[in-house]
Structure formats: C-alpha cells, structure tokens
N, C-alpha and C positions, 0 to 999 in steps of 0.2 A: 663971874669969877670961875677958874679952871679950876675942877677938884683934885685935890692930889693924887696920885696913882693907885694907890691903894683902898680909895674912896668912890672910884669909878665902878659902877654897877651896867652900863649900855655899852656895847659898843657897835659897830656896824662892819658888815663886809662885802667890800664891793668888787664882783668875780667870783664864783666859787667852784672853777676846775680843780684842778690838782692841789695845788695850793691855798686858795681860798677857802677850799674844804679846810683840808688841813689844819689852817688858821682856826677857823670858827670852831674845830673838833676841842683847840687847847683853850679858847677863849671860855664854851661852855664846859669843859672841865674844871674850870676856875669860878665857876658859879655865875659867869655872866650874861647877861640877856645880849644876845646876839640878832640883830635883821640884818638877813642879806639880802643881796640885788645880784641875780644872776638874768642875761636876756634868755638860755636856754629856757625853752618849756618843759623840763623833765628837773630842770633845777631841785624844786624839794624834794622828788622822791633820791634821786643822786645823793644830796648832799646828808640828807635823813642816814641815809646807807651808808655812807663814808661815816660819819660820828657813831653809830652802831659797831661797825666794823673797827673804830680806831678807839673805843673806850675800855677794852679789856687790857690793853697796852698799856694807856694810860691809870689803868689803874695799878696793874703790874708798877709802875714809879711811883705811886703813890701821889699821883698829880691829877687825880679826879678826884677828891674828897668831897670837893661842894659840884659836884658834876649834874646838871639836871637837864637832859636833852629835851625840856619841852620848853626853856626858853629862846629858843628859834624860832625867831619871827622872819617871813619873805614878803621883801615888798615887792612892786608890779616896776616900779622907776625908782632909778639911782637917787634923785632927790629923797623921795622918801624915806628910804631904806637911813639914812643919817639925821633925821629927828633925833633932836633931845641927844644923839649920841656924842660923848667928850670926847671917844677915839674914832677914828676910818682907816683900814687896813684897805688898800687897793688894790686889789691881785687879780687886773685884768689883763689882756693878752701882753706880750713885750712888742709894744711901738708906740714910738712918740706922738702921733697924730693921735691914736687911740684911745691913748691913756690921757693928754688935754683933752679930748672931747668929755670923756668921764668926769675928770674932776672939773670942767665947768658944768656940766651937769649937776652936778652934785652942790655948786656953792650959795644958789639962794636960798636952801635949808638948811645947810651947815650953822650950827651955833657959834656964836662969836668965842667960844672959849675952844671952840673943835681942834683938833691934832687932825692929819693927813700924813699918813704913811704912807709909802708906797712900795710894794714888795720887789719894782724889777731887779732885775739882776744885773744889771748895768746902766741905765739909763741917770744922766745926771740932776740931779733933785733942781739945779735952776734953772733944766728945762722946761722939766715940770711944774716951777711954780713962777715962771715965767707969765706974765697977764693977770695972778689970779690976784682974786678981792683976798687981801691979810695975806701977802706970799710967806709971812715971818712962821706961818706954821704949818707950812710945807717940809716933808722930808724925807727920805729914804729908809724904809724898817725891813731890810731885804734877811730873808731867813734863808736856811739852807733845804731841800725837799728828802724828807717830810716834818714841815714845821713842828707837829706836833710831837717828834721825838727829839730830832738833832736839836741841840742846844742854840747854838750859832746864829745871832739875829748881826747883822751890821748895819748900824746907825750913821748914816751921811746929810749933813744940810747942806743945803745948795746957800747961794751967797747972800740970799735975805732971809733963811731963816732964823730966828733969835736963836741964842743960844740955851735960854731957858726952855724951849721947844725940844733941842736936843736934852737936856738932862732930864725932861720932865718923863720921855720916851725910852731913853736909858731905864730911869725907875719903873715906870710900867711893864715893860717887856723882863726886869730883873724878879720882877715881882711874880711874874708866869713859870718861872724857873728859868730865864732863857741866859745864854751867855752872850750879852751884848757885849762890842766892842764898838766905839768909837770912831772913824775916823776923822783926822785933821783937817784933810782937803780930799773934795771930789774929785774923782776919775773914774771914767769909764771900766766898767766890769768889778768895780770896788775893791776888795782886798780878795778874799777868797776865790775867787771867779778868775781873776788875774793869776794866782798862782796855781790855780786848776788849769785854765788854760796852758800855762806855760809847761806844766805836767804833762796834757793830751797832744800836746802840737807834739812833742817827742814820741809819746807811746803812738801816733799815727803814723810817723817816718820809719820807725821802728818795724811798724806790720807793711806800708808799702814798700820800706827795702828789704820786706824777706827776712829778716833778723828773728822775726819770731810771730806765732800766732798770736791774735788777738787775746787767743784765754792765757796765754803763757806770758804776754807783755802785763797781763791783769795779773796772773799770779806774781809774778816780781813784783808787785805794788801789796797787794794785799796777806802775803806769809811773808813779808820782807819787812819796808818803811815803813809801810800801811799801819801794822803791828806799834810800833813804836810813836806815830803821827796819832794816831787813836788816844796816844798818853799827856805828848809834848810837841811844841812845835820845832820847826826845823833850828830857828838860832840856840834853845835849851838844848837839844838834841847835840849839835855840833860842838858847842860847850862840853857837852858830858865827854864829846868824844877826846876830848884835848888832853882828857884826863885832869892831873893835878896842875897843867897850865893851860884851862880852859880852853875862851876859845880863841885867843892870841896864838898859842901853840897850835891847834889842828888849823886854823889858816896860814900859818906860816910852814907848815909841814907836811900841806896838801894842797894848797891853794895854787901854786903851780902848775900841777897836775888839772884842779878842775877847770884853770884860765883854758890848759886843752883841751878839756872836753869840749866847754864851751864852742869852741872853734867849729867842733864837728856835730853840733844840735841839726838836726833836721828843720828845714823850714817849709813844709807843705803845703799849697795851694788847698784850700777847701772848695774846690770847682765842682760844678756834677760829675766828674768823671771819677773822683778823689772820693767824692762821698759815696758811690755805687760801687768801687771797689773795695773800701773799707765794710760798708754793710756786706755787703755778699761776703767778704772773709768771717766776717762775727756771725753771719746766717749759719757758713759752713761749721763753726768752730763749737758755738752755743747753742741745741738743737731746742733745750728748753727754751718753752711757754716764759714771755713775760712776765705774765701774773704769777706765774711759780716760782724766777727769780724777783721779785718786787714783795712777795710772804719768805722769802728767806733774806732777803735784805731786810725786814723791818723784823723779823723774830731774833734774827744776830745783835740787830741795832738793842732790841731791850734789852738783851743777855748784856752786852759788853756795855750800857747805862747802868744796868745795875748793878755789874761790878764796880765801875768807877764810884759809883755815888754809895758803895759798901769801904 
C-alpha cells in the first residue's frame, strides 16, 4: 500500500544537473532520505555543493527546518537508486528516447506503490509511460528552475495515469511548500513554458527588428508587468484593470486594440542564423559573468519570497 504524502520518508532522483540538484536540495530540506543516480562521475561532489550552496536560502524561508545533508545516498545504476523509494523525480536531459530508456531502467526495482515524476518541460506524460509495467503512475512534476525556491510545480497525467496518482502528487509537492497546479489535459510545453514561450517569441522579434536591445526588451518585462506578474496572473491582473466592471469592461474597451496588436506579434524562425544573432546582441548588451547574474537572480528570488509569504 502507497503511504500518504506526508508519511513518506525516501525518495529518489534520477539526474542531477541543474535541476535534479535542485530537487534533491528541497527534498533533503524537508528531512528526507534522498538516493540519487546521476551517470556523471563528479556527481557527488557536484551535487554535495549545490545543497551546501542552496541551504542558507532555504533556510532564509524557513523550509529547512528538518534539513539533514547526510541523508544523500548515490547510487552506481538507476535501478538502484529507486529501492524501497514511494516517490522518483526524473530530471534527466529533455528527450524522449532518453528519458524511456531511464525510466525502463528503473522499473524492475521500482515498488509496486512507486510514483514517477518526471520534471520535463514539455514532454507529454503518455509518452512517457507509454510501454511501461503500471503506466497508471506515471506523470509529469515539472517545476520551474530553480526548484528549490520558485514555488511553481505543474502536475500533468498522460492518459492512463489514475487519477489518484494525480492528487496523491498534488499532496506531496503541496506539502514541500510548492504551488502546484493541475492541469486538465496534456500538451506540449504545458502551461507555463507555453505562455513564456509566447512571451520570448515577441521579446526575440523585438531585438531582431531593432526595436530595442536585449537588456532594454528585459527591462520592459521586469520594472513593468514583471513587477505585477510576481503578485497575480494575467486574467486577475486584467480584471483589476477594468476597474469597477472588471474584466467584461477592460475587454470590451481594449480588446480591439489588442485583436491589433495581435496582427503585428513577430513570428521568428529559431534557425542558427537567428540564434547567433540573438546571442551576440545579449553578449554585447550583458558583459556580466553568468554566475553573477544566476547569485543575483536567486538573492532577489528570496527577498521578493519573503515578502510575499510576510
């Protein structure tokens, strides 16, 4: 029998770059015995380093209280690594071939009561559990990067997962702190990723026709909507705007206007030519180090967590 969410003590992870780390940083903040399965050979000391590096944050939220970094266990094979564990987070590269090779790897020791997550970012959950032994508890746990802070987990089951699989995974990731949402029906790039895309396809037309530099199409998003999207989503937002006739009124008294804009979105080819012109403008525009903006991306991220959640 499956324990309930809040009764789960192992869980397992399988991948641990960017993401995986991530994962396993908020998993053992939460007290739990974590084995991962990464095929790098630098894997533990990596992943050691990232949960050092990502516990003082977490503690700043107050989401490491039962935090103990020595239970991180590495196994040598995927099988392994999902003993005895109730949950598996799978956050290996994005591709389909890839990620079925893993998870049939993984299914002659998975436990009859196991969950199968799987972090991609668009990839559909019944491809994923297409072939496998128990497809009913396969599904999609895609978070946003970096797990361990952004809130944002989105729950997708492909067409034979049960749906008590879904709520049980809903509860588990609710229980991490995390904001799960639901969705109803699979699609490609799932909810957030879709509406980020439809975001970047613009801010790239934008910097290839010259309209503005990359840091300056960035600042229009982030001392602008950015600001406001941090609070509410876009239909709360549009509502507000309507004032005292919601948002019946701001679409009937702007929505002609955006059917135009509409007309004039940019629709950019992401070819090599597209993407060595867009980098070279972002090279010339952002002279800063990565890892300089990636520690000012996550020390902003706490600040504006802790406001919210004060």
């Amino acid at each position: 029998m499956r324990p309930e969410p809040d009764q789960i003590d192992h869980v397992a992870v399988i991948g641990a770059g960017t993401i995986g780390a991530s994962w396993s940083a908020l998993f053992l903040a939460h007290g739990l015995e974590v084995t991962v399965y990464d095929p790098r050979p630098d894997c533990e000391d990596r992943l050691r380093h990232f949960v050092h590096q990502a516990r003082p944050g977490l503690e700043r939220l107050g989401l490491a209280k039962g935090a103990d970094p020595t239970r991180v266990r590495f196994a040598a094979d995927p099988g392994d690594a999902v003993v005895d564990a109730t949950f598996v987070q799978e956050s290996g590269p994005e591709d389909l071939a890839t990620k079925r090779a893993l998870l049939a790897a993984l299914e002659p020791q998975l436990a009859p009561y196991a969950i199968v997550a799987s972090s991609t970012s668009g990839l559909l959950p019944s491809l994923l559990q297409a072939g496998r032994i128990g497809p009913e508890r396969y599904l999609v746990g895609h978070p946003f990067n970096p797990p361990h802070l952004i809130p944002l987990v989105e729950v997708v089951g492909g067409a034979a997962t049960d749906p008590a699989v879904v709520d049980w995974a809903m509860a588990f990731y609710t229980r991490l702190g995390k904001k799960a949402i639901r969705l109803r029906r699979e699609l490609p790039g799932h909810v957030a990723n879709r509406m980020q895309a439809a975001l970047y396809r613009e801010a790239i037309h934008l910097v290839l026709e010259g309209v503005a530099s990359p840091t300056d199409v960035d600042a229009a998003i982030a001392y602008g909507p950015g600001l406001r999207w941090a609070l509410m989503g876009p239909h709360t937002l549009h509502a507000l705007a309507g004032g005292e006739g919601g948002l019946r009124h701001l679409l009937s008294h702007i929505g002609p206007a955006i059917n135009g804009w509409w007309q004039t979105l940019g629709m950019p080819e992401l070819n090599a030519a597209t993407c060595e012109r867009l980098a070279d403008a972002f090279d010339a525009a952002e002279p800063r180090p990565l890892a300089t903006l990636a520690a000012e991306r996550d020390a902003l991220l706490l600040a504006l967590l802790e406001t919210l959640a004060r």
